[in-house]
C-alpha positions as CSV (number, residue, x, y, z in Angstrom):
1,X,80.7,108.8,99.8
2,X,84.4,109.0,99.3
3,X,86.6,112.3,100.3
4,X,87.0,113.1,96.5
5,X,83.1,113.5,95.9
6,X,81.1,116.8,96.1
7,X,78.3,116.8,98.2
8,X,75.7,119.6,98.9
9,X,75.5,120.3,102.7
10,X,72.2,118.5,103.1
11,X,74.0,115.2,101.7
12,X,76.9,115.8,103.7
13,X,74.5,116.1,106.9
14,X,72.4,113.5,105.7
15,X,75.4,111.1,105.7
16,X,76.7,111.7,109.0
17,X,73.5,111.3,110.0
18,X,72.4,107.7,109.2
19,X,72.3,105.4,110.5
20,X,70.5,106.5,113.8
21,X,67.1,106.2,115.8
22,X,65.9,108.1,119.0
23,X,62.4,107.2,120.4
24,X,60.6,108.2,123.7
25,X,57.5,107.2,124.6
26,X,55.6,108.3,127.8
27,X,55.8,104.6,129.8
28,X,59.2,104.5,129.9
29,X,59.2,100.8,128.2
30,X,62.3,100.3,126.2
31,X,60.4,100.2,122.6
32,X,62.8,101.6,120.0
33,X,66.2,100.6,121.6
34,X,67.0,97.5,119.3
35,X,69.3,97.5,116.7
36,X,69.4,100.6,114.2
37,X,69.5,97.8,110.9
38,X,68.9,94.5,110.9
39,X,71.8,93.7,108.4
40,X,75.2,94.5,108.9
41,X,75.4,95.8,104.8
42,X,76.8,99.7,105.3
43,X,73.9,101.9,104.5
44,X,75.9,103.2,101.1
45,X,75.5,99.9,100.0
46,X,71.9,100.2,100.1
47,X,68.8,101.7,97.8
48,X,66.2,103.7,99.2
49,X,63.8,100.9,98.6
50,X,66.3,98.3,101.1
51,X,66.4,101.4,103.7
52,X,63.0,102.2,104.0
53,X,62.1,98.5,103.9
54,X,64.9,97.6,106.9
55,X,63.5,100.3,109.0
56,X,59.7,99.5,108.7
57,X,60.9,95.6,109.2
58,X,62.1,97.3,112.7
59,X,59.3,99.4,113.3
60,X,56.6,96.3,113.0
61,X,58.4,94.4,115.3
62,X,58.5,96.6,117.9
63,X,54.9,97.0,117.7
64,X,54.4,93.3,117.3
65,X,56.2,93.1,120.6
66,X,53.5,94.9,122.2
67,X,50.6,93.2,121.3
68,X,48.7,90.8,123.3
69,X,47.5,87.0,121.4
70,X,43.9,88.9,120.3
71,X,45.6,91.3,118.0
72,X,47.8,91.2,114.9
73,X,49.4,94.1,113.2
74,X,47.7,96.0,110.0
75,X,48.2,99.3,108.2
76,X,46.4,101.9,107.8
77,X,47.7,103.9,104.6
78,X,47.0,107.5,105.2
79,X,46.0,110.1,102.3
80,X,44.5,107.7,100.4
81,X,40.7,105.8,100.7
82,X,43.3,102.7,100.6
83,X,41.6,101.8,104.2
84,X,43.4,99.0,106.5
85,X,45.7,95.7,105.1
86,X,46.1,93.0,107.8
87,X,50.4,92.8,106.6
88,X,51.0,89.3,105.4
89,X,54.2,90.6,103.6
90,X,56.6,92.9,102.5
91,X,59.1,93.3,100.0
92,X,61.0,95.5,97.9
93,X,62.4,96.5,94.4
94,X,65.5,98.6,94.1
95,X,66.0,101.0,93.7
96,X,62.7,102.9,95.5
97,X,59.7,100.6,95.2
98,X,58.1,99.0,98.0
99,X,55.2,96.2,98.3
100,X,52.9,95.4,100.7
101,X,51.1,92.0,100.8
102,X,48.1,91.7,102.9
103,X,43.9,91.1,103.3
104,X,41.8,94.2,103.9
105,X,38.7,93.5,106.7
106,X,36.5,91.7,104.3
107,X,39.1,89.1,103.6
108,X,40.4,90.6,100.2
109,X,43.2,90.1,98.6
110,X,45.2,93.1,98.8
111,X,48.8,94.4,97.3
112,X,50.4,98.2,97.3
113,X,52.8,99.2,95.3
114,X,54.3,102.2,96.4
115,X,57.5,104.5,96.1
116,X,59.5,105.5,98.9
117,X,59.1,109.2,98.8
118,X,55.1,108.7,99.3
119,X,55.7,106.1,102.1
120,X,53.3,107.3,104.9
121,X,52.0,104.6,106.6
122,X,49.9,104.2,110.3
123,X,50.9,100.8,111.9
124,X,47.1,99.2,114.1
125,X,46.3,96.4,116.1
126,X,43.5,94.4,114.6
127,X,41.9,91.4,116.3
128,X,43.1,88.7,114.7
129,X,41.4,86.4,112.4
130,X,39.1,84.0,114.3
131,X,40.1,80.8,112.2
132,X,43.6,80.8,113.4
133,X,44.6,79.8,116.3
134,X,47.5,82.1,117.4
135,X,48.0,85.6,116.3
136,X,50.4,85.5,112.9
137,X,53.7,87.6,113.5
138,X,55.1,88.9,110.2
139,X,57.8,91.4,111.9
140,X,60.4,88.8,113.1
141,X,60.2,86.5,109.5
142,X,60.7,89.7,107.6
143,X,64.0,90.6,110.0
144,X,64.9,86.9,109.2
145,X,64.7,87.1,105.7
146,X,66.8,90.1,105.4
147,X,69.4,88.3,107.8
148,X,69.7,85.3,105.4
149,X,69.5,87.5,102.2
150,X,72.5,89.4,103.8
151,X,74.3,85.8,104.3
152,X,73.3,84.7,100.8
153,X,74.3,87.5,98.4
154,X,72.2,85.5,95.5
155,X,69.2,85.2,97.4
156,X,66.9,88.6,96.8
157,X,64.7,90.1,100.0
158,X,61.5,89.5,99.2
């Protein structure tokens, strides 16, 4: 926002706001103390879609950080009989769409499409898939991808 724009007081708090995290758990572990982004682009620059997509890149790898090598991370979409995906991606479309790639329990193929204002997702530990041998970790190749995508301006985070 420049100083010649209007802004309601909400957007005006809003902006002064952003970017900024606070969590507190009750072990005292330092969960929630990384980085606020994981690109350096300002947050002006960005859609609703490439905010809420940064910040839930952030949020699952916390919570992959926590897991043991028997469990992988799922959602669990609440308000919905949408059930559990086991996250196998993750992307975006500007301005306010996001998409989530994944397999439900059975082993379906699963996709949600959903807009940012109805985002309200659970984040679980499943066990992980007996076939494989080590637990899959989606959390840290989504945070890369966004890196590169910031370094490559051409390149779309998807």
């Amino acid at each position: 926002m420049t100083d010649t724009e209007i802004a309601t007081t909400a957007e005006a708090y809003e902006a002064t706001a952003l970017p900024r995290r606070l969590e507190a758990h009750t072990d005292d572990s330092p969960r929630g103390v990384r980085d606020d982004c994981v690109t350096d682009r300002p947050v002006a620059h960005k859609s609703a879609a490439e905010w809420a997509y940064e910040r839930l890149v952030l949020y699952i790898r916390d919570f992959e950080a926590d897991l043991d090598n028997a469990h992988e991370v799922a959602m669990g979409f609440t308000g919905s009989q949408a059930g559990v995906m086991r996250i196998e991606g993750m992307g975006f479309f500007d301005p306010d769409i996001l998409t989530f790639y994944g397999t439900d329990p059975q082993g379906g193929r699963s996709q949600l499409v959903q807009h940012v204002s109805q985002l309200n997702v659970m984040l679980r530990a499943l066990p992980k898939l007996v076939e494989t041998e080590a637990p899959r970790r989606i959390g840290f190749r989504l945070a890369q991808k966004l890196e590169d995508a910031a370094r490559d301006p051409v390149e779309e985070a998807t």
